[in-house]
N, C-alpha and C positions, 0 to 999 in steps of 0.2 A: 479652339479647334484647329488640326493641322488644314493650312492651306490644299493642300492635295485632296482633304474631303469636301470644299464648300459645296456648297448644291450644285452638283451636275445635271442640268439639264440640256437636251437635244429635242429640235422637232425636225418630221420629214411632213410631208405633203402627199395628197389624192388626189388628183382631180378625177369628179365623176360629172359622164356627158351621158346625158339621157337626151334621146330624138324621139319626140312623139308625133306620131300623124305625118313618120316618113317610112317611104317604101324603098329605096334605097339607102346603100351604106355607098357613105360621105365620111366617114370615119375609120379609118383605117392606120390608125398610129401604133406602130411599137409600145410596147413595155416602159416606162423610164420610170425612176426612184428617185432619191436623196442618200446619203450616206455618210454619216456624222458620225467620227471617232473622237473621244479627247482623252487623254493621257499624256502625262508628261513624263514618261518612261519609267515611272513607280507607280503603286497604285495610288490612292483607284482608278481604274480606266469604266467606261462607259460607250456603247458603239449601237445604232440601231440601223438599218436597212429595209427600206419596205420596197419590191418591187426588184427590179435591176439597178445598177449601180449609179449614180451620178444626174439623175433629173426627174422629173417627176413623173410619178405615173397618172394613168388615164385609163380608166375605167367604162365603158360606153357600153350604154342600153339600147336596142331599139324597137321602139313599138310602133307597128302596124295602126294605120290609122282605124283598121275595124274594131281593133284588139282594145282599143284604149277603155280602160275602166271596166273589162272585164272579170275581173278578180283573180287574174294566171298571173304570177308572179313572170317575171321575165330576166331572164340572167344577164349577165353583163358578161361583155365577148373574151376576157381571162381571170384567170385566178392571181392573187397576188401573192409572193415569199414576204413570210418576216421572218427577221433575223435580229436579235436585240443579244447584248453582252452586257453581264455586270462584272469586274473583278474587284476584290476587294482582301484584306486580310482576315483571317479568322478572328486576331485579337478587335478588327475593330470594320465587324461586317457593315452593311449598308444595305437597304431595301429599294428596289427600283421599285418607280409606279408608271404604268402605264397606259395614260389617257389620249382622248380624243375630241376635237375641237370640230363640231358640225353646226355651230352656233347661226352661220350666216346659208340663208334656203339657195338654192339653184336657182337661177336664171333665165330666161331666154333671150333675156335683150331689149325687151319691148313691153318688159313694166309685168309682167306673169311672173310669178315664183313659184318654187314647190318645194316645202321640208325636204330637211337630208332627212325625216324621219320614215319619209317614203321607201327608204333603205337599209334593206339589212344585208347583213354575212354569216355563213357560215365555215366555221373552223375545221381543217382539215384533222386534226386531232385534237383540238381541246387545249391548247395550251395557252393558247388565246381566245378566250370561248367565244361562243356563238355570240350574237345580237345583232341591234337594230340601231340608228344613228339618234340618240338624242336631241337634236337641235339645242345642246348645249354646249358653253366653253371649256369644259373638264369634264368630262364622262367617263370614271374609271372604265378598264376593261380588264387589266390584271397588275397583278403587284409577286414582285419575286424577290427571293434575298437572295444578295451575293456569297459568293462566286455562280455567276451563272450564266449559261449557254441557252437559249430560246428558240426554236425554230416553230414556226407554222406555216400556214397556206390556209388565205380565205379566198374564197367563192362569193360575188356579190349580188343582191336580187333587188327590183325591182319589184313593190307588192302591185304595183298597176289597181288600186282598188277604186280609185277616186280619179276624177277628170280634169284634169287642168286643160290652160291656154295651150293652143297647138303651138310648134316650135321647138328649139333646140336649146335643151336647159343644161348650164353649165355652173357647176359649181368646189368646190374645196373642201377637203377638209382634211384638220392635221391632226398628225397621231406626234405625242411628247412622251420622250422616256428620260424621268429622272430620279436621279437617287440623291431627295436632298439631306 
């Protein structure tokens, strides 16, 4: 196989911060991403973006201490951009895949956890569809074949159905785009 095709793969990063059974915001961080190109200035190239450029983002819920476990989803305070690129030659295209690693639950510090499955997204168009966080280490979410250009925008929810430990749960998780 030509060197230029070995398995390309990139991951970026989430962090999503859920506050339950607070009344104020304590939370107030900018936007921040990951941004991973590789190409060695022939194809294939491969490049993903979640968020804004260069750190990672943070996504932050907050639930009201009466609100908790009432079954109102609750949004998380922005939307995030992806941006994923594949290029490749026609004679010898390539198919990206595009998963997510939510394997390890949220946090608060003091020994409470809560699934990432607590959370979904919704897609601004569809091109990275909707769902919910599997608590697993490979969760397809889509797969495209090169040459290709990706754009979306997810929306994040909290489904608030269920009652955990009070406190500030923090957790990860990473989305991997490769075309091996």
């Amino acid at each position: 196989m030509n060197d230029t095709r070995k398995n390309l793969k990139r991951s970026v990063a989430l962090l999503l911060l859920l506050a339950a059974g607070t009344l104020h915001d304590s939370f107030s961080n900018t936007a921040q991403a990951v941004v991973i190109t590789i190409s060695d200035g022939t194809t294939p190239s491969l490049f993903i973006q979640v968020g804004q450029a260069n750190t990672i983002t943070r996504v932050n819920f907050k639930v009201k201490a009466g609100d908790i476990a009432q079954g109102t989803p609750v949004s998380g305070n922005k939307n995030i951009d992806f941006y994923l690129y594949l290029r490749a030659t026609a004679a010898n295209p390539l198919t990206g895949f595009l998963t997510v690693d939510s394997s390890i639950p949220l946090s608060n510090g003091s020994g409470g956890t809560m699934p990432a499955s607590e959370i979904s997204w919704t897609s601004r168009d569809g091109s990275i569809p909707s769902g919910t966080f599997a608590d697993t280490t490979n969760q397809p979410l889509a797969s495209f074949t090169s040459s290709v250009e990706v754009t979306d925008q997810h929306s994040f929810e909290y489904r608030n159905q269920n009652a955990f430990e009070a406190g500030t749960y923090n957790g990860r998780v990473t989305y991997t785009w490769a075309a091996p």
